[in-house]
BATIKOL-764943 format. One record per atom (N, C-alpha, C): residue in one letter; atom name; x, y, z. Coordinates in pm, whole numbers. Example, Ala and Ser with C-alpha at 12.3 -4.5 7.8 and 13.67 -1.06 7.14 Angstrom:
<rs>
 r  a   east  north     up
 A  N   1319   -569    780
 A CA   1230   -450    780
 A  C   1320   -330    780
 S  N   1285   -225    708
 S CA   1367   -106    714
 S  C   1290      3    787
</rs>
This chain:
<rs>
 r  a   east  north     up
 X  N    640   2879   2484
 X CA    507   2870   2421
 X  C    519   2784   2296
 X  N    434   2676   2313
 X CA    456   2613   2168
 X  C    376   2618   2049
 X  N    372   2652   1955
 X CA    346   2733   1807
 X  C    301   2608   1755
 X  N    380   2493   1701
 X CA    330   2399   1640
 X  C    423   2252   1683
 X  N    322   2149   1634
 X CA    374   2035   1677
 X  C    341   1898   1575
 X  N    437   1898   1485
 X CA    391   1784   1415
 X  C    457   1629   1405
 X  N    446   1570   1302
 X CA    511   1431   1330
 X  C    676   1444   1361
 X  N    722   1530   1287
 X CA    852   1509   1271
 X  C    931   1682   1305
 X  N    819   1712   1382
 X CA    917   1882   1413
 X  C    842   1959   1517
 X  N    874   2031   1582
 X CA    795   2130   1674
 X  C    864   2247   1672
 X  N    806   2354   1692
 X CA    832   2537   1690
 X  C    792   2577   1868
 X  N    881   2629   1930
 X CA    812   2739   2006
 X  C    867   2849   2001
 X  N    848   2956   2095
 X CA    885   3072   2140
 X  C    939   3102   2284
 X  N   1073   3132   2314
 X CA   1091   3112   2421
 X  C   1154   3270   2474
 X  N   1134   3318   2550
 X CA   1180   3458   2618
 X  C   1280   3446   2718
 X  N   1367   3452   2813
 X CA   1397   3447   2943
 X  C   1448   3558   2997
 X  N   1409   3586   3169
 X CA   1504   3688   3232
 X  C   1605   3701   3260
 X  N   1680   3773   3277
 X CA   1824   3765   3329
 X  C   1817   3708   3450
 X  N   1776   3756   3528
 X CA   1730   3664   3675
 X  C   1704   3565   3652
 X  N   1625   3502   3604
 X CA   1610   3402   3544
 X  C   1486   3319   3628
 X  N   1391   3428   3654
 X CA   1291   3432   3748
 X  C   1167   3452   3693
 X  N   1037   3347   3680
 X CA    935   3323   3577
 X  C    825   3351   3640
 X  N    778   3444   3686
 X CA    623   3428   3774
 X  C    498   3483   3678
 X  N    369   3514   3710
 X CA    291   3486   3692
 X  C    261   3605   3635
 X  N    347   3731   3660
 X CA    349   3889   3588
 X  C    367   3853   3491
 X  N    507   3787   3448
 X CA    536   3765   3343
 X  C    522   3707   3281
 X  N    452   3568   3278
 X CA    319   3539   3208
 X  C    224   3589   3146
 X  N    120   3708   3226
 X CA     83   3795   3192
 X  C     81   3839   3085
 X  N    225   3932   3107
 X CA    292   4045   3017
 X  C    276   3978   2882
 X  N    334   3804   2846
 X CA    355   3777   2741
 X  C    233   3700   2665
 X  N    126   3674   2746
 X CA     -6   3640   2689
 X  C    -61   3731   2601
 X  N    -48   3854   2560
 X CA   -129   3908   2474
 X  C    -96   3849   2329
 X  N     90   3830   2307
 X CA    117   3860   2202
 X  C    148   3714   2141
 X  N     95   3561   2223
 X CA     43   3477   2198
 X  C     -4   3468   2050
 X  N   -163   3464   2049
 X CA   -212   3469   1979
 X  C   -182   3513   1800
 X  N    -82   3650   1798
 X CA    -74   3664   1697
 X  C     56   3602   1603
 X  N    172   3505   1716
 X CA    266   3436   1720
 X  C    211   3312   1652
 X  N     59   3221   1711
 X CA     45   3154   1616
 X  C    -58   3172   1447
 X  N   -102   3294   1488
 X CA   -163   3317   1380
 X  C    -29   3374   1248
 X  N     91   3399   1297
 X CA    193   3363   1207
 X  C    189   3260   1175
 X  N    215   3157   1218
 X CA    256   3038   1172
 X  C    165   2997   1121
 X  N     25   2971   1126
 X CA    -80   2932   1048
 X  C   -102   2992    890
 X  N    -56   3120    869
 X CA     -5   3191    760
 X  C     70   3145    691
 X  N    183   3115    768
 X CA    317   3034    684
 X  C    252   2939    670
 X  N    278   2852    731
 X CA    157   2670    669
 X  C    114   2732    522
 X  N    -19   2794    551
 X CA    -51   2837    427
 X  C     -7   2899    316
 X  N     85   2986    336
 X CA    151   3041    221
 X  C    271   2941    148
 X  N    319   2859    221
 X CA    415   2772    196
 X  C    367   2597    257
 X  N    295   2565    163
 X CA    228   2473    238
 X  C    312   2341    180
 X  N    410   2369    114
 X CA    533   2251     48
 X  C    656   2224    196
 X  N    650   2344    313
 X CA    762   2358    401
 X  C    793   2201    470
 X  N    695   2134    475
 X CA    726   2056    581
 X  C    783   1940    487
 X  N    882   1930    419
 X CA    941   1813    316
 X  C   1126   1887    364
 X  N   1193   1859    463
 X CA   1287   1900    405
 X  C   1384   1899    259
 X  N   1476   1972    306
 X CA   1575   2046    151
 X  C   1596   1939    113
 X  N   1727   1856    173
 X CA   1772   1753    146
 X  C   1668   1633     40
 X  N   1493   1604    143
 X CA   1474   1475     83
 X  C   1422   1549    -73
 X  N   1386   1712    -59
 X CA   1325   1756   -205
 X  C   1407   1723   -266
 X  N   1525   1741   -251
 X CA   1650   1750   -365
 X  C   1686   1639   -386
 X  N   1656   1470   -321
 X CA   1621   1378   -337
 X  C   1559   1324   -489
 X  N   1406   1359   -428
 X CA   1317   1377   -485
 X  C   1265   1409   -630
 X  N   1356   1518   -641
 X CA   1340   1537   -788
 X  C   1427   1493   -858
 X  N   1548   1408   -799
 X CA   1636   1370   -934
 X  C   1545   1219   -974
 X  N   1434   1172   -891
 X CA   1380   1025   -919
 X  C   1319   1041  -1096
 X  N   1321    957  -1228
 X CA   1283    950  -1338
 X  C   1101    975  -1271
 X  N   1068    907  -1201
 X CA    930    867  -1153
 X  C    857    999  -1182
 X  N    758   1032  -1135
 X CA    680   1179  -1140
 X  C    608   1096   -990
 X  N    637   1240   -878
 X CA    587   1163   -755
 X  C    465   1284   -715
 X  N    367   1255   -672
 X CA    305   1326   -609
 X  C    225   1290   -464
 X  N    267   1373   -409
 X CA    194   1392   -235
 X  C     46   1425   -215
 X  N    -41   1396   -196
 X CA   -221   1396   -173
 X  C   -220   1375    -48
 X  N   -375   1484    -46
 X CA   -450   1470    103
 X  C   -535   1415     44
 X  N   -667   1418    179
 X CA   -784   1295     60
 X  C   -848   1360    -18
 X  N   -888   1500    -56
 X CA   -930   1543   -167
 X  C   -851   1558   -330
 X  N   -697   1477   -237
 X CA   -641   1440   -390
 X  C   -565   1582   -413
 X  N   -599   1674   -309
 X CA   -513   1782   -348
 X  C   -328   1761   -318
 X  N   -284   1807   -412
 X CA   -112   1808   -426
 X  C    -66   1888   -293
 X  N     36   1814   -256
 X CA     68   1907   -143
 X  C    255   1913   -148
 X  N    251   1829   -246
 X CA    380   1834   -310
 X  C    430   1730   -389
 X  N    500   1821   -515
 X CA    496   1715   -579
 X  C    679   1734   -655
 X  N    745   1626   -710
 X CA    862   1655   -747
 X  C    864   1731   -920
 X  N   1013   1697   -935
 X CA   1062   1740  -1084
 X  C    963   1682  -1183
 X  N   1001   1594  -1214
 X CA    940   1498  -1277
 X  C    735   1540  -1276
 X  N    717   1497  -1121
 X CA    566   1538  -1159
 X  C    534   1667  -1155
 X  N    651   1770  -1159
 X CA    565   1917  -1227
 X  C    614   1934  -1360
 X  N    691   1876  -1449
 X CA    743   1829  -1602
 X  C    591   1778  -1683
 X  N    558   1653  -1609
 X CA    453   1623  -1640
 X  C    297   1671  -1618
 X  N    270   1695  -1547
 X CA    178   1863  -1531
 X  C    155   1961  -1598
 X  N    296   1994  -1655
 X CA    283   2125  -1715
 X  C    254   2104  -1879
 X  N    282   1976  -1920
 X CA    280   1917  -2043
 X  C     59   1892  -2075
 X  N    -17   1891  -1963
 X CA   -141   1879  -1954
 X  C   -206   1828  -2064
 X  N   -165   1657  -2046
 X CA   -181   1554  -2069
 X  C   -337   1464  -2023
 X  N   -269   1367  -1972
 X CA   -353   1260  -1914
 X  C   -396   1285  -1740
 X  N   -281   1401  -1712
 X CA   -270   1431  -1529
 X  C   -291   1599  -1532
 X  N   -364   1639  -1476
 X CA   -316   1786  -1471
 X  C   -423   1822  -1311
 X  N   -336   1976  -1325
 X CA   -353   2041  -1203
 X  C   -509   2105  -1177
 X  N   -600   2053  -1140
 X CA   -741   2155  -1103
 X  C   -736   2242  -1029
 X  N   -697   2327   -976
 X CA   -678   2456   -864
 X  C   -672   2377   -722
 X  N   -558   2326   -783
 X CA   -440   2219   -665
 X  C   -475   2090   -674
 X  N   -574   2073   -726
 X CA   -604   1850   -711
 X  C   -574   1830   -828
 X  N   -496   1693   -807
 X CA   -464   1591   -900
 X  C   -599   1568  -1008
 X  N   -639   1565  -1128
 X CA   -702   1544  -1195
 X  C   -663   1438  -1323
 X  N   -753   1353  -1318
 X CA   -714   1282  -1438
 X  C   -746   1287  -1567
 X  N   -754   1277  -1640
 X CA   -852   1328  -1795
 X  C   -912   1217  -1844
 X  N   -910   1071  -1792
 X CA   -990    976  -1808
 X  C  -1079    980  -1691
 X  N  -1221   1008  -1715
 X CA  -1303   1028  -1642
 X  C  -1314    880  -1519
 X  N  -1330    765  -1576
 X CA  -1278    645  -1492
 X  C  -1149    660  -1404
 X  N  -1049    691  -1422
 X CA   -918    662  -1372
 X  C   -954    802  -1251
 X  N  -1030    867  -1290
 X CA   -997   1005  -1230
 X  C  -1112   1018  -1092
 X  N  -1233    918  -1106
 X CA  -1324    853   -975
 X  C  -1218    754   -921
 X  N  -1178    694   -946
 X CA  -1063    576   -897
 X  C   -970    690   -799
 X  N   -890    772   -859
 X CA   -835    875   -798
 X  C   -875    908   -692
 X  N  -1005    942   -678
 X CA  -1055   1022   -625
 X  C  -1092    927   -439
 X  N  -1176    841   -496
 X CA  -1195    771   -400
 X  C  -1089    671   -326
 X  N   -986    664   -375
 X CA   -842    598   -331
 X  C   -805    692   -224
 X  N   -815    846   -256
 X CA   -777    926   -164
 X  C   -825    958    -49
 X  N   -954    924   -102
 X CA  -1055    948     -8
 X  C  -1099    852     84
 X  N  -1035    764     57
 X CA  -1019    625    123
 X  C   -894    614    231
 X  N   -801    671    157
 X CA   -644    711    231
 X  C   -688    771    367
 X  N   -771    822    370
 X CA   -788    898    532
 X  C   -831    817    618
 X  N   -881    683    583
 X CA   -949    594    685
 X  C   -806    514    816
 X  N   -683    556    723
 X CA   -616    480    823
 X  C   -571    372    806
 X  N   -572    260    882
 X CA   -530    115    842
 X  C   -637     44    837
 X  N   -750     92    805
 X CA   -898    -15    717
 X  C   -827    -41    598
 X  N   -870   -193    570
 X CA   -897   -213    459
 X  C   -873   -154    281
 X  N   -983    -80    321
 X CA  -1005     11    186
 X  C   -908    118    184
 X  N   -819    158    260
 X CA   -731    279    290
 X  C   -563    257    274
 X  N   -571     82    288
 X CA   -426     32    307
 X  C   -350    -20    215
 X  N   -392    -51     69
 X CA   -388   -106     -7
 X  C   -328    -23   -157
 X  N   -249    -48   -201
 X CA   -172     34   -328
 X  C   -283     11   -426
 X  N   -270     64   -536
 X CA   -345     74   -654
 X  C   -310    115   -748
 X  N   -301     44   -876
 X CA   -233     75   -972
 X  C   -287     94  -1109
 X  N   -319    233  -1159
 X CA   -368    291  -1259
 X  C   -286    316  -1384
 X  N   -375    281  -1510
 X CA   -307    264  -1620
 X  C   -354    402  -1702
 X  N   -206    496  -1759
 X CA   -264    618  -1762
 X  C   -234    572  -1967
 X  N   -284    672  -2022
 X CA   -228    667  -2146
 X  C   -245    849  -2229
 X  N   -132    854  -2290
 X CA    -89   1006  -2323
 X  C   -213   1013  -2429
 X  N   -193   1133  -2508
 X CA   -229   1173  -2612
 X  C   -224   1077  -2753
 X  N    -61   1093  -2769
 X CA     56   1021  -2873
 X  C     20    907  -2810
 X  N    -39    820  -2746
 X CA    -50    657  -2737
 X  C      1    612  -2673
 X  N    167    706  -2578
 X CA    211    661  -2501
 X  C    197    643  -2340
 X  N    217    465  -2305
 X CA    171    442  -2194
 X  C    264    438  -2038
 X  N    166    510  -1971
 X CA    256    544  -1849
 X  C     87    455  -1714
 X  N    218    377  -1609
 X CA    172    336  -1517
 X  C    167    417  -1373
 X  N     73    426  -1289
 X CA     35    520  -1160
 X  C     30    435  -1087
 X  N    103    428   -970
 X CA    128    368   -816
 X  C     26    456   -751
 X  N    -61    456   -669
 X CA   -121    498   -583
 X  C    -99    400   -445
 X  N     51    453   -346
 X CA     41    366   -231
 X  C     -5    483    -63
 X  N   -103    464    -24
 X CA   -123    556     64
 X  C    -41    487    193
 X  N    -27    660    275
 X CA     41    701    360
 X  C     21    648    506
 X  N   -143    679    546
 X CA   -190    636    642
 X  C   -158    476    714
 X  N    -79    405    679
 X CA   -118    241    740
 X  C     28    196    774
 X  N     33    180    929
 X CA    151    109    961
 X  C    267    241    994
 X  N    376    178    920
 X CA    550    236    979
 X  C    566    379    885
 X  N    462    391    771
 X CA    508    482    687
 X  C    442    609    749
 X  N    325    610    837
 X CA    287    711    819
 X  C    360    793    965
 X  N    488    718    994
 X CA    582    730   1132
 X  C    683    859   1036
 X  N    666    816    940
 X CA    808    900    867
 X  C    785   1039    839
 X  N    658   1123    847
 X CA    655   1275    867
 X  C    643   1346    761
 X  N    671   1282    677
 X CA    718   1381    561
 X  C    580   1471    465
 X  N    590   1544    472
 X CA    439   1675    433
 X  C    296   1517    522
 X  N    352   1549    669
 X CA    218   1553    684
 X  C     51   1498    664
 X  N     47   1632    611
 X CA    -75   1675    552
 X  C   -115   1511    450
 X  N    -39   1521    348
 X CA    -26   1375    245
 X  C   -102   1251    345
 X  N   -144   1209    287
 X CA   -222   1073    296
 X  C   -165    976    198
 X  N   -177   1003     76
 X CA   -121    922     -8
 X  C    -49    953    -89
 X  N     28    901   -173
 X CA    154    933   -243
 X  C    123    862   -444
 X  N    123    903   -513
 X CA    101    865   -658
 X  C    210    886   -732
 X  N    291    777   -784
 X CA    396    743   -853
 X  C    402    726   -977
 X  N    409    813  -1133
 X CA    397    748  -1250
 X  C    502    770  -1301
 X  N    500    624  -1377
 X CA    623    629  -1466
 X  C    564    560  -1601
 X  N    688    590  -1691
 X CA    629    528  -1846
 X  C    683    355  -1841
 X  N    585    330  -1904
 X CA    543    186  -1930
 X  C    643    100  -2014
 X  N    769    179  -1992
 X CA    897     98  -2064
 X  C   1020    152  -1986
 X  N   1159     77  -2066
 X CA   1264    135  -1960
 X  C   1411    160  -2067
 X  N   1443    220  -2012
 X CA   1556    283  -2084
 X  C   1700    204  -2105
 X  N   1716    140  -2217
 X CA   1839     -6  -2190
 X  C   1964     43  -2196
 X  N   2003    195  -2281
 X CA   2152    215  -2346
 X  C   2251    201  -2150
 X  N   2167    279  -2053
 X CA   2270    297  -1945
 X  C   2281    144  -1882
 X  N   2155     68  -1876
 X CA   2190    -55  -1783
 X  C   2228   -130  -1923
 X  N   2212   -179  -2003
 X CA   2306   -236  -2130
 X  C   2465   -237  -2085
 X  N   2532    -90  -2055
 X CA   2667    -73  -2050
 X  C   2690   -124  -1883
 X  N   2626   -122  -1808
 X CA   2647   -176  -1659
 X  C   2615   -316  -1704
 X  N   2571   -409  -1750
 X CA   2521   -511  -1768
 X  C   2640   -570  -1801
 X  N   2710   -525  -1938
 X CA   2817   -536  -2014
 X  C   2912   -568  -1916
 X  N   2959   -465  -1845
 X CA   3087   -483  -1737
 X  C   3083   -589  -1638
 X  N   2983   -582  -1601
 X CA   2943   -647  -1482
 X  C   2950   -845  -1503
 X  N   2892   -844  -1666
 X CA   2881   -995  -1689
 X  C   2991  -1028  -1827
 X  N   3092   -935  -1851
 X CA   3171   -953  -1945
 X  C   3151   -950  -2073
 X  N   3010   -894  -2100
 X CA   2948   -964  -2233
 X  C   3021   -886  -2343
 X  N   3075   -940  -2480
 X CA   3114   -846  -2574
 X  C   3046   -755  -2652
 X  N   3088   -708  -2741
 X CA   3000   -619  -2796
 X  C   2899   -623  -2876
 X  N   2937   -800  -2965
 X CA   2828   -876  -3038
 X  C   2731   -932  -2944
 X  N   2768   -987  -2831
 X CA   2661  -1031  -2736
 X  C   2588   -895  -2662
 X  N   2598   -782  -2685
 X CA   2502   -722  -2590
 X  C   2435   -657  -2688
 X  N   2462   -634  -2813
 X CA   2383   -577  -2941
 X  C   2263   -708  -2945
 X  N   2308   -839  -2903
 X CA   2235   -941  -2943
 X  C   2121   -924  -2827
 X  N   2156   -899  -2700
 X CA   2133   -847  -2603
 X  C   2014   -771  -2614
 X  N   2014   -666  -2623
 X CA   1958   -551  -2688
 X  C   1849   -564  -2787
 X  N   1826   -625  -2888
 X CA   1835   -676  -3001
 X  C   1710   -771  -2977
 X  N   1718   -851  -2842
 X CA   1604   -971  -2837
 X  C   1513   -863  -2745
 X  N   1581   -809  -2638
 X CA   1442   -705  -2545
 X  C   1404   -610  -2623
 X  N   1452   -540  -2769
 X CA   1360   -432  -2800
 X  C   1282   -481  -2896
 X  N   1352   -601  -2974
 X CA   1272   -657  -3060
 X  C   1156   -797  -3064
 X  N   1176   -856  -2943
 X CA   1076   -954  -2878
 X  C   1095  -1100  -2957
 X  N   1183  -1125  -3053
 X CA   1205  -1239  -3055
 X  C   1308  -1291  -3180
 X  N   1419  -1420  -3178
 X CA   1486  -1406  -3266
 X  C   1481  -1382  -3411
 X  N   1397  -1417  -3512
 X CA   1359  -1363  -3629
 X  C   1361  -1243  -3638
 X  N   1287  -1140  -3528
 X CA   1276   -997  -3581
 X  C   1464   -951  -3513
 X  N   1496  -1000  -3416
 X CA   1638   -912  -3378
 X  C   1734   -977  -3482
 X  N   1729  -1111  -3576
 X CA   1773  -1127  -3680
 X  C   1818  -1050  -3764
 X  N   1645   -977  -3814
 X CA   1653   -869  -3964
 X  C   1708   -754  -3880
 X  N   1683   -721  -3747
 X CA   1704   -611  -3718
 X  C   1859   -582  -3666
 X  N   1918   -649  -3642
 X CA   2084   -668  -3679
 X  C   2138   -696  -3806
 X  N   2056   -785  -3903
 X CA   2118   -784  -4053
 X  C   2201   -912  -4031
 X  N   2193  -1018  -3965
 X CA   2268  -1122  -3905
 X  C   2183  -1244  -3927
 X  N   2243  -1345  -3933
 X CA   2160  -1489  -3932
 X  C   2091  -1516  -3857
 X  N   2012  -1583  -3810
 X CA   1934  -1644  -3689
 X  C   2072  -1725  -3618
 X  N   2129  -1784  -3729
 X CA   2200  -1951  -3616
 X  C   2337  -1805  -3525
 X  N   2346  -1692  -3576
 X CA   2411  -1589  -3555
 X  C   2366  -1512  -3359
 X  N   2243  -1525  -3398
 X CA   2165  -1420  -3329
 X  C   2122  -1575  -3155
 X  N   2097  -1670  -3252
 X CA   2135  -1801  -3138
 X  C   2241  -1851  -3043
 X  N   2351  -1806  -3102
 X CA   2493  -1813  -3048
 X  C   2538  -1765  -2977
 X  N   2511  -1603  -2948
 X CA   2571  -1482  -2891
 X  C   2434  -1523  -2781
 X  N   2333  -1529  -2838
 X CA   2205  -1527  -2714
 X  C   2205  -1662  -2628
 X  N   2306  -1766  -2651
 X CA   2326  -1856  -2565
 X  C   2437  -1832  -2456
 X  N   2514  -1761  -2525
 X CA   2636  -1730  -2436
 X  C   2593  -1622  -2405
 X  N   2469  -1553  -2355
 X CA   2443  -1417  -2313
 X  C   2342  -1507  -2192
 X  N   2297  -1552  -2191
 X CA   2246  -1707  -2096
 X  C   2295  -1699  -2011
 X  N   2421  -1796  -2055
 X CA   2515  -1844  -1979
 X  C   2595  -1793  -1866
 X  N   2597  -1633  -1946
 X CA   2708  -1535  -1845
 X  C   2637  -1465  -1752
 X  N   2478  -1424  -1792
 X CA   2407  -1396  -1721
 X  C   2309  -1447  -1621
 X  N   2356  -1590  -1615
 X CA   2244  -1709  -1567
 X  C   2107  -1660  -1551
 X  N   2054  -1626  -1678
 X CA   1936  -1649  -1730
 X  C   1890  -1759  -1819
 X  N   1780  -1784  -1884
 X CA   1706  -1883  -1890
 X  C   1626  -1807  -2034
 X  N   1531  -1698  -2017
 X CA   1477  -1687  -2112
 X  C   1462  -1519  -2164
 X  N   1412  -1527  -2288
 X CA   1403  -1428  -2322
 X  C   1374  -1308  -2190
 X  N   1251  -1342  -2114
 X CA   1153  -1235  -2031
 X  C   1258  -1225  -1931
 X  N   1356  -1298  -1891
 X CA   1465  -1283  -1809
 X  C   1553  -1148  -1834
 X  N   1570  -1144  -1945
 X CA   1684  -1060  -2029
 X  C   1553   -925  -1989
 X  N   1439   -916  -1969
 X CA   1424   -794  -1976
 X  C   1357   -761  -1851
 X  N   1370   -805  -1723
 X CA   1362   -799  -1600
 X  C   1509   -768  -1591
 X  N   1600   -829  -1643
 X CA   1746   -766  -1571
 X  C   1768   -608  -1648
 X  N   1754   -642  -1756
 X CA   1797   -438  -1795
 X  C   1676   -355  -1713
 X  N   1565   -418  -1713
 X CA   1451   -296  -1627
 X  C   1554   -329  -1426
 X  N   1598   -397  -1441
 X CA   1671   -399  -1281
 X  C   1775   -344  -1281
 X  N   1900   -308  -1327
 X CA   1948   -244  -1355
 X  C   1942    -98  -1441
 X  N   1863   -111  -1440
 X CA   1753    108  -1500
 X  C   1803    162  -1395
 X  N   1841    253  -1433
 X CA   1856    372  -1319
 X  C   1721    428  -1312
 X  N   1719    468  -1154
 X CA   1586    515  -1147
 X  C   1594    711  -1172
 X  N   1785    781  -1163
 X CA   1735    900  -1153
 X  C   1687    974  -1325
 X  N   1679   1074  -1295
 X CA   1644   1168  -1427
 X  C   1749   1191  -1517
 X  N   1829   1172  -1472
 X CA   2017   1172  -1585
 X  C   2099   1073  -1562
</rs>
């Protein structure tokens, strides 16, 4: 008897005789208790409506820096990681309405809404297409939202909760240099004056200010940033900060 059947799993119930002899008594016999076999499972669904993500990809999942969340088209969460229940619980710019994603910018939060609601159409148009929302905290700080739905093409082959239509990705609007700095370092030889110099031009945006902000000359701060060029075959400043955001680690530690 089969219980359930979804993209990526199926349940039944199976009995057999010792004889190993199936007729139509015994059919019978086991039709009553049908019914309340799947009205289990419809229970579970509901009581545990996170089940269909296995262990493995959760545990995935939450080591990503990102804050990820899973939507049906009413935008309701149907699972969401570390990160996006960190950020949730902080009830900010994103928070939980009695299970839907809510935004606290009344604009961003119709955008939301109808993205999701769009997500159910499938591979139209309006349903297939990522979208990318600009969130901003309390404190001023800015975090960017991926909205790429589920429905269109090879992804929606992969199973994972189902239920989800679309998937919403935020992360903050900058990137973390000390770990890819030291991979950067090894990787392109740079010394310790060249990756402070390094450092120095992406947090500070240009040589005058990473000048004062090292305490160093300009013709100083020119030197190390030519031979930081060179080793890195880059070209320009905006180079230097596409490679440390490429080298970011994406997990949470």
């Amino acid at each position: 008897m089969l219980l359930d059947n979804t993209a990526d799993s199926f349940s039944y119930f199976c009995l057999t005789k010792s004889n190993g002899l199936v007729d139509d008594a015994f059919r019978r016999m086991l039709g009553p208790i049908v019914p309340h076999l799947l009205r289990a499972v419809m229970i579970g669904q509901i009581l545990h409506p996170g089940s269909g993500i296995a262990s493995p990809v959760e545990t995935i999942l939450d080591e990503l820096k990102a804050a990820m969340f899973l939507l049906d088209g009413t935008a309701t969460i149907t699972h969401s990681n570390e990160s996006g229940r960190d950020l949730l619980e902080q009830k900010d710019f994103l928070r939980a309405d009695h299970g839907r994603l809510t935004a606290l910018d009344p604009h961003l939060n119709r955008i939301l809404r109808d993205a999701t609601a769009a997500s159910m159409l499938g591979d139209g148009a309006a349903g297939s297409e990522s979208i990318a929302l600009p969130f901003v905290a309390h404190d001023g700080e800015r975090f960017v939202g991926r909205l790429l739905p589920l429905t269109s093409g090879r992804r929606r082959e992969t199973g994972i909760a189902y239920d989800a239509t679309a998937v919403l990705f935020v992360t903050k609007a900058a990137f973390e240099s000390t770990a890819a700095s030291d991979l950067i370092r090894k990787i392109f030889r740079l010394t310790p004056s060249e990756t402070r110099v390094m450092l120095a031009i992406v947090e500070c945006g240009s040589i005058p200010e990473a000048s004062r902000h090292l305490d160093v000359a300009e013709s100083t701060v020119k030197t190390h940033l030519s031979q930081v060029f060179i080793k890195t075959s880059t070209h320009r400043q905006a180079d230097l900060v596409k490679l440390i955001a490429a080298f970011s680690s994406p997990a949470r530690n």
